[in-house]
C-alpha positions in Angstrom: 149.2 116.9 132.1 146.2 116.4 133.4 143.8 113.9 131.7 140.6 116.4 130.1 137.4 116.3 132.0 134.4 116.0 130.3 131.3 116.6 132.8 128.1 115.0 131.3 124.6 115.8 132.5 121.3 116.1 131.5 120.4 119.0 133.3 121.1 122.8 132.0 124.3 123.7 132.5 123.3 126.5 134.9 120.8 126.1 138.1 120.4 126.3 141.6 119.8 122.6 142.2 121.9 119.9 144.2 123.2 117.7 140.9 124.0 121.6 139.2 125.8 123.1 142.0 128.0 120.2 142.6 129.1 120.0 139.1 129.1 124.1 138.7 131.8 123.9 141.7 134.0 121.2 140.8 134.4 122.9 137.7 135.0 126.5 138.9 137.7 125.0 141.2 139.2 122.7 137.8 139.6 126.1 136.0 142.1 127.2 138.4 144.3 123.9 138.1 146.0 122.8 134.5 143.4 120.5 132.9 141.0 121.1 130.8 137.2 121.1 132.2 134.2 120.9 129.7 130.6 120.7 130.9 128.3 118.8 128.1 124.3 118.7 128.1 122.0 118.0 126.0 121.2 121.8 125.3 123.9 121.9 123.4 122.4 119.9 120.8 120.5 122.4 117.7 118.1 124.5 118.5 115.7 122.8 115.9 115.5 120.0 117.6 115.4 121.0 121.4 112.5 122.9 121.2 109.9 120.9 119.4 111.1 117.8 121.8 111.3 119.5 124.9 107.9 121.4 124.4 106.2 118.2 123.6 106.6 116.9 127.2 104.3 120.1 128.2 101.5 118.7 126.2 101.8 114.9 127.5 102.2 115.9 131.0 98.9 116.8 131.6 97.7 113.8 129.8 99.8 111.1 131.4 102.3 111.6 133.9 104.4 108.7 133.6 104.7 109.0 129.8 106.2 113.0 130.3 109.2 110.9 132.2 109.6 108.6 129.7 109.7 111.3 127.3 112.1 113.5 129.6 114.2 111.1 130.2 114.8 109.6 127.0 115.1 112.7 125.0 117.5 113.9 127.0 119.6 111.1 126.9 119.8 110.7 123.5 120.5 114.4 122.9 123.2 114.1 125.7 125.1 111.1 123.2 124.8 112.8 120.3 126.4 115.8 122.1 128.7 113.7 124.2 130.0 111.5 120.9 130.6 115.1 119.1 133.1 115.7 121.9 134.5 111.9 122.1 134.8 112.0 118.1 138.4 111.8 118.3 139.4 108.9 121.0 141.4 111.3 123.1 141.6 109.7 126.4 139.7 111.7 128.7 137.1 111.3 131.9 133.7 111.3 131.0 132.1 112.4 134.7 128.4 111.4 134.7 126.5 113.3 137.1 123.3 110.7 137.1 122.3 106.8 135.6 120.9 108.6 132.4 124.3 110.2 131.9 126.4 107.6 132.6 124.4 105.7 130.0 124.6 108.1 127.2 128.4 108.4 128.0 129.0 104.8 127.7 127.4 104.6 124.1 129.6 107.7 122.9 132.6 106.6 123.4 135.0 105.8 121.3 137.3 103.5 123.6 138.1 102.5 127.1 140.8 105.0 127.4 137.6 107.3 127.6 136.7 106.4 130.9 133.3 106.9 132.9 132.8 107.8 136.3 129.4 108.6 137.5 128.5 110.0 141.0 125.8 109.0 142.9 123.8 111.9 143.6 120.5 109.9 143.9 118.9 108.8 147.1 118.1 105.2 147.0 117.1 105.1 143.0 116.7 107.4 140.7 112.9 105.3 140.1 112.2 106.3 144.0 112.8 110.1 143.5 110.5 109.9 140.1 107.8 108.1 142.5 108.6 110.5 145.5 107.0 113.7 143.0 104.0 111.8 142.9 104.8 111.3 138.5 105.2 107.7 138.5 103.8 104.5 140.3 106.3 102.7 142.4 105.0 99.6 141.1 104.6 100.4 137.6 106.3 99.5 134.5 108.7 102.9 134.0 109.4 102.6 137.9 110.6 98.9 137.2 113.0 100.1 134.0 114.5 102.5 136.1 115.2 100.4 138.5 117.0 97.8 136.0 118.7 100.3 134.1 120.9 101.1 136.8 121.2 97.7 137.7 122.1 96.7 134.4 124.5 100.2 133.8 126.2 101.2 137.4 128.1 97.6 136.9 129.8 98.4 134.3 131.2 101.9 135.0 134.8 102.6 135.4 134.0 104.5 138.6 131.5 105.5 141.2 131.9 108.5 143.6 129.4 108.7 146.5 128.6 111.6 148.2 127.9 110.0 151.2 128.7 106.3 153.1 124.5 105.9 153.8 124.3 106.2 149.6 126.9 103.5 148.8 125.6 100.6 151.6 122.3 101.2 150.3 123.7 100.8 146.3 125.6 98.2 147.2 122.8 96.1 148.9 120.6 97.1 146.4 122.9 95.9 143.4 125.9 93.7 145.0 127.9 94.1 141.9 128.6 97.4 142.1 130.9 96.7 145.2 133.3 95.5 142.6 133.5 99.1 140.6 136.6 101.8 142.1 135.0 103.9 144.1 135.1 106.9 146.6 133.4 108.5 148.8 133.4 111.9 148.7 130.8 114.5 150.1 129.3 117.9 148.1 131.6 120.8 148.9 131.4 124.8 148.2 133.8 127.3 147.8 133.8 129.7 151.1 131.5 132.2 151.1 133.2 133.9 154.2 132.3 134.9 157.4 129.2 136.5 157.0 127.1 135.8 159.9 127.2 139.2 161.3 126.6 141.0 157.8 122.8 141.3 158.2 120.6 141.2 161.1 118.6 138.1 161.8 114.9 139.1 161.1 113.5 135.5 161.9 114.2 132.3 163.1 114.2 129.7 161.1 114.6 129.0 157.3 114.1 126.1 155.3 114.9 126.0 151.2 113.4 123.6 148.7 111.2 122.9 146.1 107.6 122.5 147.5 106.8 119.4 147.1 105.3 115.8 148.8 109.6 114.2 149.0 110.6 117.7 150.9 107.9 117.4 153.7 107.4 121.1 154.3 104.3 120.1 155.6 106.3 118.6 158.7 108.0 122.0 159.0 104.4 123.5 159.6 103.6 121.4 161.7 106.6 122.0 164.3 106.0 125.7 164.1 102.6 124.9 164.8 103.8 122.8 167.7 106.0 125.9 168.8 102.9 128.3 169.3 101.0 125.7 171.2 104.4 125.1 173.6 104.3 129.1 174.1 107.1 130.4 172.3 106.3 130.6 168.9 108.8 130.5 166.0 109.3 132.1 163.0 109.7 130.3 159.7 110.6 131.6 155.9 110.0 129.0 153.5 111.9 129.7 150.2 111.4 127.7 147.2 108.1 126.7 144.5 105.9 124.1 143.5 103.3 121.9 143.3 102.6 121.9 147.2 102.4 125.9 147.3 98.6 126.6 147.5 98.3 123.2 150.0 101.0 124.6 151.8 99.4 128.0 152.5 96.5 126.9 153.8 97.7 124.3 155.3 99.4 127.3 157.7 95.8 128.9 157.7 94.5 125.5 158.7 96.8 125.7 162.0 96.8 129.3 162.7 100.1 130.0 162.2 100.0 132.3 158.7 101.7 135.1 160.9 104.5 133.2 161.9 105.3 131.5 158.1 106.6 133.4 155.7 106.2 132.1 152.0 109.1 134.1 149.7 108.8 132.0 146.4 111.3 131.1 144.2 114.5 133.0 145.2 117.7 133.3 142.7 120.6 132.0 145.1 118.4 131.4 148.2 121.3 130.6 150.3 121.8 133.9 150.7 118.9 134.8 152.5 120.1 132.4 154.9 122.2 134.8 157.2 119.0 136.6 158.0 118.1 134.0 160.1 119.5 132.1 163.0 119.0 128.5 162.3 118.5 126.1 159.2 115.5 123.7 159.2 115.3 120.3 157.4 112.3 118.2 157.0 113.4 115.8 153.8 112.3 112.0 154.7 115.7 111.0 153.4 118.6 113.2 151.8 122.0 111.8 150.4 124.6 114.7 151.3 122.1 117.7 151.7 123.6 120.7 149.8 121.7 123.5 151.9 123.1 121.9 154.9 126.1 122.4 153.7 125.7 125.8 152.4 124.1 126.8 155.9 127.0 125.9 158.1 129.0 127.8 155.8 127.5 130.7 156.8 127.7 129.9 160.6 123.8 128.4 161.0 123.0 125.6 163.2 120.9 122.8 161.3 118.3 121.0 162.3 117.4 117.7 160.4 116.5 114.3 161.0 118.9 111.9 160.9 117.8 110.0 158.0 120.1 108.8 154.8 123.2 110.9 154.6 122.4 113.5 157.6 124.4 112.2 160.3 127.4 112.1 158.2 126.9 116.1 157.6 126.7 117.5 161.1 126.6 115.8 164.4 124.4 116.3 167.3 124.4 118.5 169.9 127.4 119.8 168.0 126.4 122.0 164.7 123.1 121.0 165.6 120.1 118.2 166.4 119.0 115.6 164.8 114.8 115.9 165.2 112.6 113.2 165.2 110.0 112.8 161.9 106.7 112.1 162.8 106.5 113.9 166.2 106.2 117.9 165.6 105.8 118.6 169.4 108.9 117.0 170.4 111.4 118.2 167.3 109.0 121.6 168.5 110.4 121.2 172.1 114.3 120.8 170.8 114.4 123.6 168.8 112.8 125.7 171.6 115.4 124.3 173.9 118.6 125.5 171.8 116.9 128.8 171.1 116.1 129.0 175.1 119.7 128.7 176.1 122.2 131.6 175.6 125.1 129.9 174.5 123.4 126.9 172.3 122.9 128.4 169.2 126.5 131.3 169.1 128.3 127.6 169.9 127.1 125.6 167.5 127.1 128.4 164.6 131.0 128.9 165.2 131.2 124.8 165.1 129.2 124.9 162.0 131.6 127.5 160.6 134.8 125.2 161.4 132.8 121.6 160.3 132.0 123.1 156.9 135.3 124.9 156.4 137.1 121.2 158.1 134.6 119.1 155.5 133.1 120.8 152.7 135.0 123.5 151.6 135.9 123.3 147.8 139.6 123.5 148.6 139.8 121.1 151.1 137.2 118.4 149.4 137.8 118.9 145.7 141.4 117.7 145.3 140.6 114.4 145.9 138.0 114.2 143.8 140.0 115.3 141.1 142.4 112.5 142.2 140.3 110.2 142.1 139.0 111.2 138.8 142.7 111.2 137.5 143.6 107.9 138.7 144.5 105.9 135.6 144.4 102.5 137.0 140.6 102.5 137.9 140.4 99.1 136.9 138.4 96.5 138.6 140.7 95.2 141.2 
């Protein structure tokens, strides 16, 4: 039988984000296969004590950003090990599968033995202390930044595992902290379960779509820009913008500032977004730097071209001229000019959806990509070699 799987994050056990639908998908596809699958959070720890922790971070965010991250993130560490070592209590072998540094940690301190093994994956880009710094909540040269930082350092070392989502995340790990080159590792990319041919279920009402949490690290404001750049080439694009936050008001009139509140759409927070994404005919990216992009992944498996920069993990996902183009960051007219191109041409854009279609279905599908991640997971001699 199957060794049990024990997935351990600090995040609620249901969302829309990239760390939840990984997770959320390898288990769906481990409940069809003999093994057991257990997702443990920190929300499963009493009710009594969740909410007075958790609502205290509301009132210290305001006051001090940095110190509502240390709070976050310790709290929900520590309420992730107690959880995790009411599950470990007994010393069954099992694999404890850390979906972030903070997990990983809390994993390590709960169990009971090393036939309880830890595997983290590496859904980060760069460091968990640049992401923090990339929202704008901590300095990237303060104190918290720093203890981020060495944490993993000090942690990723001693894991019994590492799965990366993409080659750009594990030379950039590697170089970053050399000793992790000596963990077992894999490098396996985010994959879905096929949500079928449904490019010709629903007409395509605008252009372009681009999903995200509004924010600085997501560089919507780019995405402006280029349809900006689009009306002032002549043949001006449509954009729907789907996601919340912080950068929402900026955004707006930021599109009033360039004249181009006709042609941007701002839908707001959207329960499974991706499926807004067959109303339109191609995906735009903007991120400064991705790992393995889920809502590339997700668009290609509904037959839309992509359009990214090829930063971090992008190249691996899709490959020019192909599925799509890679567009330059920091020049709107010209990533302007290739999108206008493809959508020019008659045949650019049919092609590259039904090559989307077969990448994502060749790559990412859950059938295809999971197994060997549960292979790897299973292997019992992930010993340092």
């Amino acid at each position: 039988m199957p060794t049990p799987i024990v997935i351990a994050t600090i995040l609620r056990p249901e969302g829309e984000t990239g760390v939840q639908t990984h997770f959320q998908a390898l288990a769906t596809w481990l409940a069809r296969s003999p093994g057991q699958v257990r997702i443990v959070t920190p929300f499963d720890a009493p009710k009594y004590l969740l909410y007075p922790l958790f609502g205290l971070r509301k009132l210290i965010y305001p006051l001090h950003t940095a110190a509502s991250v240390w709070w976050y993130r310790h709290w929900h560490r520590e309420l992730l090990r107690k959880t995790l070592a009411q599950q470990l209590a007994g010393g069954a072998p099992c694999i404890v599968y850390a979906q972030c540094p903070l997990s990983a940690q809390a994993a390590m301190q709960a169990r009971q033995n090393t036939a309880q093994r830890v595997v983290m994956v590496v859904h980060f880009n760069v460091s968990q202390a640049d992401e923090w710094a990339g929202k704008g909540l901590i300095s990237a040269t303060g104190r918290l930044y720093r203890a981020i930082a060495e944490l993993e350092a000090r942690l990723l070392p001693q894991l019994d595992g590492i799965v990366y989502v993409s080659q750009f995340m594990r030379r950039e790990l590697i170089q970053r902290i050399p000793a992790v080159a000596q963990v077992p590792s894999e490098i396996i990319p985010n994959f879905l379960a096929d949500p079928g041919e449904l490019g010709s279920q629903a007409p395509h009402l605008d252009h372009l779509i681009c999903i995200g949490t509004l924010e600085p690290r997501k560089n919507q404001r780019y995405a402006l820009q280029i349809i900006a750049a689009t009306k002032a080439l002549g043949t001006p694009l449509r954009l729907t913008l789907v996601g919340d936050g912080p950068d929402r008001a900026a955004l707006k009139t930021m599109a009033a500032e360039l004249g181009i509140e006709a042609l941007v759409r701002f839908a707001g927070y959207v329960p499974q977004a991706a499926s807004l994404m067959v109303q339109h005919r191609a995906y735009l990216h903007v991120a400064q730097i991705e790992n393995c992009p889920f809502v590339l992944i997700e668009a290609m498996s509904r037959g839309l071209p992509v359009f990214a920069p090829a930063t971090g993990g992008v190249p691996e996902t899709f490959n020019d001229g192909v599925e799509g183009r890679f567009i330059p960051l920091g020049d709107a007219t010209q990533a302007a000019q290739c999108l206008l191109d493809w959508f020019a041409g008659a045949q650019y854009l049919p092609l590259a959806a039904q090559a989307a279609r077969v990448r994502f279905l060749d790559r990412f599908e859950a059938d295809k990509t999971a197994g060997r991640l549960a292979e790897f997971l299973q292997v019992p001699a992930l010993v340092r070699g």
